[in-house]
VOPAGU-2260 file (C-alpha; in pm, 1 decimal, decimal comma):
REM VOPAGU-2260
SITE   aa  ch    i         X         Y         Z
SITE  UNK   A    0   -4547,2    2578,9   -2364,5
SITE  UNK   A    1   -4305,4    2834,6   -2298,0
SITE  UNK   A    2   -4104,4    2976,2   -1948,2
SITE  UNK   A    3   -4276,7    3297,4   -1819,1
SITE  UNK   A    4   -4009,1    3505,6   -1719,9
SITE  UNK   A    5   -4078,8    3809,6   -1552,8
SITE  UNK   A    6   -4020,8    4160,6   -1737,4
SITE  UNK   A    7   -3806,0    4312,2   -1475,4
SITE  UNK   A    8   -3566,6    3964,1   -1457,8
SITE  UNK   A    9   -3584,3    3958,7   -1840,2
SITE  UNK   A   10   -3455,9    4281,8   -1869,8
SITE  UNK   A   11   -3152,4    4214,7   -1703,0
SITE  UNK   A   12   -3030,2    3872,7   -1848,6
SITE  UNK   A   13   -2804,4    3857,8   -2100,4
SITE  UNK   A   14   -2934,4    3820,7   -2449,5
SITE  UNK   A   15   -2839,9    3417,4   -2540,9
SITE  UNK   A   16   -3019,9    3375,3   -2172,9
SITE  UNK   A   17   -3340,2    3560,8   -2282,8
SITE  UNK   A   18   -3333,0    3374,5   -2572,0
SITE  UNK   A   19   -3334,4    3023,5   -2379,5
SITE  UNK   A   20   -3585,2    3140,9   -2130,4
SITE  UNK   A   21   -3865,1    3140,1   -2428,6
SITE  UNK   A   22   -3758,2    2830,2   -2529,0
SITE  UNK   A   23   -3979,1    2531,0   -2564,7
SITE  UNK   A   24   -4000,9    2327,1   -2296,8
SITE  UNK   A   25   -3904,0    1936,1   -2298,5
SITE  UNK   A   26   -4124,7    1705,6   -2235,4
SITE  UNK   A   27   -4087,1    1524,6   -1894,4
SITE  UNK   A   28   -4140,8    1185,3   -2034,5
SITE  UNK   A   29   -3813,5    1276,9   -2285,7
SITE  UNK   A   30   -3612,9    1498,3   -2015,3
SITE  UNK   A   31   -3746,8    1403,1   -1675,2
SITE  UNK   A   32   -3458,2    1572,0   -1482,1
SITE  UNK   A   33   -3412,6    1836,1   -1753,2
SITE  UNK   A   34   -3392,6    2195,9   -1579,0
SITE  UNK   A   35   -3381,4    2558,9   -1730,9
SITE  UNK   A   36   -3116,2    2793,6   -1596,6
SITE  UNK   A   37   -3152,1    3185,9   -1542,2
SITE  UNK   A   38   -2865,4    3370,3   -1469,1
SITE  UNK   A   39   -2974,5    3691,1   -1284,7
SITE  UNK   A   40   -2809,0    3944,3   -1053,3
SITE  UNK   A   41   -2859,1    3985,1    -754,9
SITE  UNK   A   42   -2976,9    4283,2    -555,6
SITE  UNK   A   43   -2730,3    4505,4    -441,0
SITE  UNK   A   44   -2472,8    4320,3    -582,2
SITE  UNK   A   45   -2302,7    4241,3    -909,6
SITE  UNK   A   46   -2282,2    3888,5    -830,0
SITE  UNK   A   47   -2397,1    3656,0   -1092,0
SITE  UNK   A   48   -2671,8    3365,6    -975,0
SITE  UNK   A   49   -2784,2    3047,8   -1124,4
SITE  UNK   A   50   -3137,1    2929,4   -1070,6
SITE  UNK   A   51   -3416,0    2729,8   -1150,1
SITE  UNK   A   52   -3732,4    2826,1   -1329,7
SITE  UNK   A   53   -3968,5    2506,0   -1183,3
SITE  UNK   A   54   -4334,6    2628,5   -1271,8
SITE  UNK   A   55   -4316,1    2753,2   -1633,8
SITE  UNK   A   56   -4686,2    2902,6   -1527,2
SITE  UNK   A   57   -4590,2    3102,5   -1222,3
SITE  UNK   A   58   -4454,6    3473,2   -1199,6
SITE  UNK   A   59   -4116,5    3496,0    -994,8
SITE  UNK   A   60   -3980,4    3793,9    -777,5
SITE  UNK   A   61   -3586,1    3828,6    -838,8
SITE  UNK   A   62   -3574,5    3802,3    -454,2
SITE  UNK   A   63   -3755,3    3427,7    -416,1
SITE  UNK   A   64   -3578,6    3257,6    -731,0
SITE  UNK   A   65   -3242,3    3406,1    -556,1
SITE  UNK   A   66   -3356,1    3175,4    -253,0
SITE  UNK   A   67   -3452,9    2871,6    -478,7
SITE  UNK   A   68   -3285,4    2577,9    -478,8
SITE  UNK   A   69   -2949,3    2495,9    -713,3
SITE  UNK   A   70   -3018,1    2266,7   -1022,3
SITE  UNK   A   71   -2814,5    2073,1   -1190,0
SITE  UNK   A   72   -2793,4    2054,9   -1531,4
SITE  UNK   A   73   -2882,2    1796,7   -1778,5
SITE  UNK   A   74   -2652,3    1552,7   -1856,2
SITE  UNK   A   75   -2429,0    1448,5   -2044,9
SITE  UNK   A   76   -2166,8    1667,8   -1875,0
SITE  UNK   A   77   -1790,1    1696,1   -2000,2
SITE  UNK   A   78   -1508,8    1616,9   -1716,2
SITE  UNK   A   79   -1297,0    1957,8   -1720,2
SITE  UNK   A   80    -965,8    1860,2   -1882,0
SITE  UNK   A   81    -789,2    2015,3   -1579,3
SITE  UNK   A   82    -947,0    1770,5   -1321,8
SITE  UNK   A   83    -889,2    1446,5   -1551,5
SITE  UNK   A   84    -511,5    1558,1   -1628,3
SITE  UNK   A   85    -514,7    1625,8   -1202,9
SITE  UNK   A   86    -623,6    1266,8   -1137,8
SITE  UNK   A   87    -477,0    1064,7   -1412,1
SITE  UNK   A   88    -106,1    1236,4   -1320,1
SITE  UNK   A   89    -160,2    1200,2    -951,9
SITE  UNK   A   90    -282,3     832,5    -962,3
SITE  UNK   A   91     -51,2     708,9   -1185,4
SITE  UNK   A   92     237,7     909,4    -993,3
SITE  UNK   A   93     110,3     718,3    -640,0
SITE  UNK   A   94      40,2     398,4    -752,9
SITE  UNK   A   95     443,9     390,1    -913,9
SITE  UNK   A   96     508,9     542,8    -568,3
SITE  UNK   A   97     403,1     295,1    -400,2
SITE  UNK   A   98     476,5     -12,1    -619,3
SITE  UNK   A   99     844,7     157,5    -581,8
SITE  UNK   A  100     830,8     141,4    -206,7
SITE  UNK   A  101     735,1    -188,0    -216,0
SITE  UNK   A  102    1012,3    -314,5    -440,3
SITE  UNK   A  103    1299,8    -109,4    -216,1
SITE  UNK   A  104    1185,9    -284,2      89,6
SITE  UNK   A  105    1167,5    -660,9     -39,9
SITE  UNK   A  106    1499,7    -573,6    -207,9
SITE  UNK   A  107    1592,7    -412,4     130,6
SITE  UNK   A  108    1428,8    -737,2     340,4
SITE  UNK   A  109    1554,9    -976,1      87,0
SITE  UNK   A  110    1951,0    -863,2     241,3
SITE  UNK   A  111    1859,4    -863,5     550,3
SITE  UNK   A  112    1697,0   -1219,2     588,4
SITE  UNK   A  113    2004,1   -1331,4     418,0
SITE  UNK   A  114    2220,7   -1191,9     643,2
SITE  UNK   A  115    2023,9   -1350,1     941,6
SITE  UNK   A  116    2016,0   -1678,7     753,9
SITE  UNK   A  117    2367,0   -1726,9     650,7
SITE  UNK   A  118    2541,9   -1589,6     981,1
SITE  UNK   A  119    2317,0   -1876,9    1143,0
SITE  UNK   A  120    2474,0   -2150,4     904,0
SITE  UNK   A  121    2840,4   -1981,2     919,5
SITE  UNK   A  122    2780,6   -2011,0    1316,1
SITE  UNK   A  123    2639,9   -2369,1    1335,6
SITE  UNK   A  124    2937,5   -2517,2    1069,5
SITE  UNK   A  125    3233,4   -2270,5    1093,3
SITE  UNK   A  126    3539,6   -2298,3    1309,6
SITE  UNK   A  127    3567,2   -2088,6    1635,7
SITE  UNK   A  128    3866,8   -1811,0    1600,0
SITE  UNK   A  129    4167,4   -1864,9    1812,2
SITE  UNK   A  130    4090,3   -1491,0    1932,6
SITE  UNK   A  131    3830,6   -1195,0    1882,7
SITE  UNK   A  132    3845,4    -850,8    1888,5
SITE  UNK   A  133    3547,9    -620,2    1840,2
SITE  UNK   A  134    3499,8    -240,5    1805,2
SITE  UNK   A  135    3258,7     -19,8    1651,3
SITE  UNK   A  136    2957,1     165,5    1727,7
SITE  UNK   A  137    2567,7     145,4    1803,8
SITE  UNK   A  138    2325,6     383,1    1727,7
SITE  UNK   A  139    1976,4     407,5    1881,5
SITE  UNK   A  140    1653,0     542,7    1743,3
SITE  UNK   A  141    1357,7     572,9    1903,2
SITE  UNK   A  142    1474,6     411,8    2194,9
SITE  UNK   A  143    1314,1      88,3    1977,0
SITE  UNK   A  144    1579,3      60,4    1727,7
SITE  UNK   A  145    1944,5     -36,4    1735,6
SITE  UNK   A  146    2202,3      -7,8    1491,5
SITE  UNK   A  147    2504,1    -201,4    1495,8
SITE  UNK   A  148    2808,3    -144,8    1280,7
SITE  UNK   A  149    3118,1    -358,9    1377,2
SITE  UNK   A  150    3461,0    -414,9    1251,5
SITE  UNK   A  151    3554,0    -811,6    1404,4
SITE  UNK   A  152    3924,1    -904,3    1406,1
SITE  UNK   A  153    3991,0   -1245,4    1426,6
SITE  UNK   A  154    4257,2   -1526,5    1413,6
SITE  UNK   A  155    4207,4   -1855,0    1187,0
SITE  UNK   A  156    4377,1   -2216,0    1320,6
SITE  UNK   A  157    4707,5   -2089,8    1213,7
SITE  UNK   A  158    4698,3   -1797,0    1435,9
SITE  UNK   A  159    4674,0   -1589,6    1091,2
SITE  UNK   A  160    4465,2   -1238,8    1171,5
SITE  UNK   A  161    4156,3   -1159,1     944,0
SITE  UNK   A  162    3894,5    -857,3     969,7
SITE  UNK   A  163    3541,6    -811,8     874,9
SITE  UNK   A  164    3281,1    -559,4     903,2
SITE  UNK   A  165    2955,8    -660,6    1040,7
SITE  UNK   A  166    2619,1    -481,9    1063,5
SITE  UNK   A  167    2280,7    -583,9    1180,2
SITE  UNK   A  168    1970,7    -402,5    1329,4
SITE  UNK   A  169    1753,9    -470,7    1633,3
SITE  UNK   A  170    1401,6    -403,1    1726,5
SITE  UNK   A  171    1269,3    -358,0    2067,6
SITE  UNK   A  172    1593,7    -534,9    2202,6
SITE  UNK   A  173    1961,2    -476,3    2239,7
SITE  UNK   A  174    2305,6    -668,5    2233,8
SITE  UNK   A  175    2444,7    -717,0    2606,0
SITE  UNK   A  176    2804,6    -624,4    2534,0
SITE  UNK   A  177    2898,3    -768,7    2871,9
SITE  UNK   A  178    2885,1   -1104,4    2731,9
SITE  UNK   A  179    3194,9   -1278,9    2625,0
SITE  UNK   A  180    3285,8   -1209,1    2197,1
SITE  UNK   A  181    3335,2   -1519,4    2014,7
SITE  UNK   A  182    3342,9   -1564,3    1623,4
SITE  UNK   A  183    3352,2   -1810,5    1417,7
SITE  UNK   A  184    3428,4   -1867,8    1021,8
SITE  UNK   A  185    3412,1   -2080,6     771,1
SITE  UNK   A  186    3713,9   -2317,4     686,2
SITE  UNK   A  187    3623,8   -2282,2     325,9
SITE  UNK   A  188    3630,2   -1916,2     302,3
SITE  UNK   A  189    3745,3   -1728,2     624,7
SITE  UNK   A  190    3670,0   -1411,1     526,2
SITE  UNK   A  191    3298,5   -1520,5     608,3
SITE  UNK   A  192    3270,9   -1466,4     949,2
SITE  UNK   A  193    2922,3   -1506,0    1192,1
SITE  UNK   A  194    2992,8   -1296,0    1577,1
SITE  UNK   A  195    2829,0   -1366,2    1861,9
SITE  UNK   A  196    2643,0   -1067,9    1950,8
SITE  UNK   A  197    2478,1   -1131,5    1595,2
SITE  UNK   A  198    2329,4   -1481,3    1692,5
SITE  UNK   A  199    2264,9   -1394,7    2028,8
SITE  UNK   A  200    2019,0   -1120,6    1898,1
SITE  UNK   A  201    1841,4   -1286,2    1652,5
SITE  UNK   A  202    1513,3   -1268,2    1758,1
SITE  UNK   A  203    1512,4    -851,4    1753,7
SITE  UNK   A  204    1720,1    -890,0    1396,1
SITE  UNK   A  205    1372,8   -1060,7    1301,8
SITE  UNK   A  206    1168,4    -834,2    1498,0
SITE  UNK   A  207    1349,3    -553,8    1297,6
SITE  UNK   A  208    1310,9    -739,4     930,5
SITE  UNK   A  209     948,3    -806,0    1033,4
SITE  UNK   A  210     858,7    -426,1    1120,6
SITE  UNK   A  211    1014,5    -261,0     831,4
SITE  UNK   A  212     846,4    -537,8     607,2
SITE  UNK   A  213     482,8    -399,5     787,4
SITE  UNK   A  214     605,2     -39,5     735,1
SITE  UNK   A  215     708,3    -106,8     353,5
SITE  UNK   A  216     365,9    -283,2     281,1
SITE  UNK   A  217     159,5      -1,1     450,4
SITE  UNK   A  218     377,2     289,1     329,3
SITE  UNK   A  219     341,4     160,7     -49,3
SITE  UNK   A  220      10,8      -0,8      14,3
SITE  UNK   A  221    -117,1     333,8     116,9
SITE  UNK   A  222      20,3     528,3    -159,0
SITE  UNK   A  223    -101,3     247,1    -444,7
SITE  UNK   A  224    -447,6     274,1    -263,4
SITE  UNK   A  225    -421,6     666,5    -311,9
SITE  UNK   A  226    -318,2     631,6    -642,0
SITE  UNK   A  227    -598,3     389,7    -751,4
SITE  UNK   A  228    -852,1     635,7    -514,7
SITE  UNK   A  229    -785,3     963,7    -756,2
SITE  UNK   A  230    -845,7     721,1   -1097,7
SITE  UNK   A  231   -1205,9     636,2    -885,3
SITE  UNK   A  232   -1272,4     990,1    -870,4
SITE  UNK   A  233   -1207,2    1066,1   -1241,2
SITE  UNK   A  234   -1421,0     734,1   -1329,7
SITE  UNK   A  235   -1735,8     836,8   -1087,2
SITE  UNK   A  236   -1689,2    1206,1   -1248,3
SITE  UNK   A  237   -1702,3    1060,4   -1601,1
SITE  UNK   A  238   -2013,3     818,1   -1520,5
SITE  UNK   A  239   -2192,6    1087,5   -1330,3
SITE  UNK   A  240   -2171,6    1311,9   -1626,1
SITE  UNK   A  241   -2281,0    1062,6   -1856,5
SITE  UNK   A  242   -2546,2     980,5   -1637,0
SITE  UNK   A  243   -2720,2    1048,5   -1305,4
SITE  UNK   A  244   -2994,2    1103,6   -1072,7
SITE  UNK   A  245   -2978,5    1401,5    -862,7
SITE  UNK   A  246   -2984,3    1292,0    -476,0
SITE  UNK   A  247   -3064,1    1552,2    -224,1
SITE  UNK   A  248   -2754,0    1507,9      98,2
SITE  UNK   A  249   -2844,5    1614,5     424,6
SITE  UNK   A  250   -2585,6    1795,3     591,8
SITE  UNK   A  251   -2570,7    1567,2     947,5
SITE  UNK   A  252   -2235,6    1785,3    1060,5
SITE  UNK   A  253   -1932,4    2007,1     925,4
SITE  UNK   A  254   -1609,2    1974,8    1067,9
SITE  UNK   A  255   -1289,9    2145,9    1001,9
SITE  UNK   A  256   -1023,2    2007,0     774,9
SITE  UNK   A  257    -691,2    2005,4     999,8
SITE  UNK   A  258    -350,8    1940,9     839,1
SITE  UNK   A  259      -7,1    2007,8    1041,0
SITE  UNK   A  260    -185,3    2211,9    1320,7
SITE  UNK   A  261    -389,7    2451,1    1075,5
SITE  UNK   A  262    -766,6    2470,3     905,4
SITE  UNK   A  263    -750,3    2360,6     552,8
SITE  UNK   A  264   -1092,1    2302,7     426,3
SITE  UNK   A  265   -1382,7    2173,9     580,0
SITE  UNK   A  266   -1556,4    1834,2     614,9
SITE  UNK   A  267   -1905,4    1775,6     497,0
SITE  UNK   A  268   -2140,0    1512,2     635,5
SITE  UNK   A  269   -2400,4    1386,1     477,3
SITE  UNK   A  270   -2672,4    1135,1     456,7
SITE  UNK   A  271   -2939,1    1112,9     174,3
SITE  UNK   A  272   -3176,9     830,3       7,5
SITE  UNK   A  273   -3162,8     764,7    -382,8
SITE  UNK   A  274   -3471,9     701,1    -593,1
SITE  UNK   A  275   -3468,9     344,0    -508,8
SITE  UNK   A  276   -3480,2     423,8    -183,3
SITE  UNK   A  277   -3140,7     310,1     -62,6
SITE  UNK   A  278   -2927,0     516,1     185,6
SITE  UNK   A  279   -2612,6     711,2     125,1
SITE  UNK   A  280   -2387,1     846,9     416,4
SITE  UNK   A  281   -2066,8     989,4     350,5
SITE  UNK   A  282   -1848,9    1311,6     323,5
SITE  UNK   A  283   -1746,3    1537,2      86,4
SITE  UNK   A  284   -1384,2    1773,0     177,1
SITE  UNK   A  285   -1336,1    2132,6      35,0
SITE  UNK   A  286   -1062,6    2379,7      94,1
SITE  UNK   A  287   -1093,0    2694,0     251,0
SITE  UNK   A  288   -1148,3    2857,0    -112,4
SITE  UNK   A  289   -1429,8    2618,8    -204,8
SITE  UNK   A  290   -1751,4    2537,1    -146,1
SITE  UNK   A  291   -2010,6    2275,6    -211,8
SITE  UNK   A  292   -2324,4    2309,2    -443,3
SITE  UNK   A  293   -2594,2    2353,8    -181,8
SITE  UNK   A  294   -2948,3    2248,9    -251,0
SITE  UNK   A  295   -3112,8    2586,5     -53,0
SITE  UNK   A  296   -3033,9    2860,6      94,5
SITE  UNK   A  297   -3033,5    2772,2     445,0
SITE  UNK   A  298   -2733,5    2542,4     344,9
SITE  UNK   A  299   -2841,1    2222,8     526,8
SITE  UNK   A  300   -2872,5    2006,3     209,3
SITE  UNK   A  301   -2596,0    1958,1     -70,4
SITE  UNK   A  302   -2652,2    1866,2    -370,3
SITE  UNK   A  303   -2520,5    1509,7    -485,1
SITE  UNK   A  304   -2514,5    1306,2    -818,5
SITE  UNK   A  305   -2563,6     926,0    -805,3
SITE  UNK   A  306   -2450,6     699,8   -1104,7
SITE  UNK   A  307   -2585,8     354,8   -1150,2
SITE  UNK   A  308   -2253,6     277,9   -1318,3
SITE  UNK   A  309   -2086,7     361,3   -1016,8
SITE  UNK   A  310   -2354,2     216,6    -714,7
SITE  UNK   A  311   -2289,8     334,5    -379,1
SITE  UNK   A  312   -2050,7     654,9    -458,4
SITE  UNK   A  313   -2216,7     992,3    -499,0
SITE  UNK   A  314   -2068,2    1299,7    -590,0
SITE  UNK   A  315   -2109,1    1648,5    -453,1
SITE  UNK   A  316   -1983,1    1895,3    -712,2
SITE  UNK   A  317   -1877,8    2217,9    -600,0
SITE  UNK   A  318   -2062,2    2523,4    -633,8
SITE  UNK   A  319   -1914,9    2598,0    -959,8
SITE  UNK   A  320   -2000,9    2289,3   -1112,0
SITE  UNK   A  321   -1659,9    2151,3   -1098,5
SITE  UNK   A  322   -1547,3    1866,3   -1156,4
SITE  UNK   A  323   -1783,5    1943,9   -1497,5
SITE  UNK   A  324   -1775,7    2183,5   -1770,8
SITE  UNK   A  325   -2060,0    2439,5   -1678,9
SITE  UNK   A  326   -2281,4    2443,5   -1953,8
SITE  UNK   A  327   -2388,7    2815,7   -1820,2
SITE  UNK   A  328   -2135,2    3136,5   -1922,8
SITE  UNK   A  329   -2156,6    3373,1   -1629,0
């Protein structure tokens, strides 16, 4: 059996297309899903089109198979090197990201509930100072935050003068610096000093330890999750070009694509049923400069590729194929 392309199409394809176009055709018991690509130009245009031949027995107007439906081709597909070097850079580059956050805030946290800890013990065994003086500064942020940074002077039992620096942070409260300054220190050692206005705001030093410890796990939890999302995308590309059933999406709504107050891309949602009848919904996000592989003309159905290696993701390739190597030469 052999394509029947018409003489005015075949006339202007190039010459390794002709060629193909005559070419047996597979059987569908060997190649159910295996589809024959024209590349034609349009009307009017020198834009380059790539169609699909579906009824080797049928004649075809330039005009209808520039209307048909996108195919995809068969697979196996090769990954473009560009889009694995893209996602195996990127992830690995979040996911150290992110395991760095983590380790600067527990090193970070790890100080601080030190701090907190030993200026309670220094406080509950030390020796009050004969006399206190305090002086420094406090800086607010956010109107949630407080920083304190304090230079203590203080007298030991013998009336002898020592100084220390002392700084702590607050969350959602504040040190009343009406209330009387007291320190205390440590017989032992009396450089180690614990102040009043420390203890006395404990409970927003925690506060404080307990938000940045949040903040740490979701800023480096977010960027490991990031990281590990772009290897998923180079995985689901590789098992969708090994192999894959093509899943027709329909488009249930486009939004735009807003970053920092201006249109990036847009938003593509979809909804479509696999062979085994189960039901995908998702979205697919392009930049301004892209577009997704449509399934018609109208553009109310996308083309998506379903793995069984991979079940529940599907993949909408753009119009050019990518993230694959087109097996077509336009």
């Amino acid at each position: 059996m052999r394509f029947h392309v018409p003489p005015d199409v075949r006339g202007k394809m190039p010459r390794t297309a002709r060629r193909d176009a005559c070419a047996p055709r597979a059987s569908q018991a060997q190649a159910p899903e295996r589809f024959f690509y024209a590349v034609l130009f349009a009307r009017r245009t020198s834009k380059q089109k790539v169609v699909l031949l579906t009824d080797p027995t049928s004649s075809y107007d330039p005009r209808i198979l520039s209307a048909m439906i996108t195919p995809f081709p068969d697979r196996p597909l090769r990954v473009r090197s560009s889009f694995a070097t893209k996602k195996i850079l990127g992830g690995i580059g979040l996911i150290l990201l992110g395991l760095g956050f983590l380790v600067l805030f527990v090193f970070v946290e790890k100080e601080s509930i030190t701090d907190v800890l030993e200026d309670h013990k220094i406080w509950k065994t030390g020796i009050p100072a004969t006399f206190t003086e305090v002086h420094g500064s406090e800086r607010t942020k956010n109107f949630v935050f407080h920083e304190y940074s304090l230079v203590v002077r203080y007298g030991d039992k013998e009336m002898q003068p020592h100084s220390a620096d002392v700084k702590f942070d607050t969350f959602l409260t504040s040190v009343d610096q009406e209330q009387r300054q007291e320190a205390r220190y440590l017989e032992s050692d009396p450089k180690k000093v614990a102040l009043s206005w420390a203890i006395e705001a404990s409970t927003g030093r925690w506060l404080a330890i307990g938000f940045l410890g949040v903040m740490g796990i979701v800023i480096g939890g977010f960027s490991t999750w990031g990281g590990i999302g772009m290897l998923r995308q180079l995985t689901l590309a590789k098992r969708c070009g090994e192999r894959s059933e093509v899943v027709t999406l329909e488009i249930t709504n486009v939004t735009p694509n807003v970053a920092n107050g201006k249109q990036v891309g847009l938003i593509y949602n979809y909804r479509g049923t696999d062979s085994d009848g189960k039901l995908h919904e998702g979205k697919a996000v392009f930049t301004m400069k892209e577009e997704p592989l449509f399934a018609d003309e109208e553009r109310k159905h996308l083309v998506g590729l379903h793995s069984p290696a991979v079940p529940g993701k599907i993949l909408v390739p753009r119009s050019d194929l990518h993230p694959f190597v087109s097996p077509v030469r336009l």
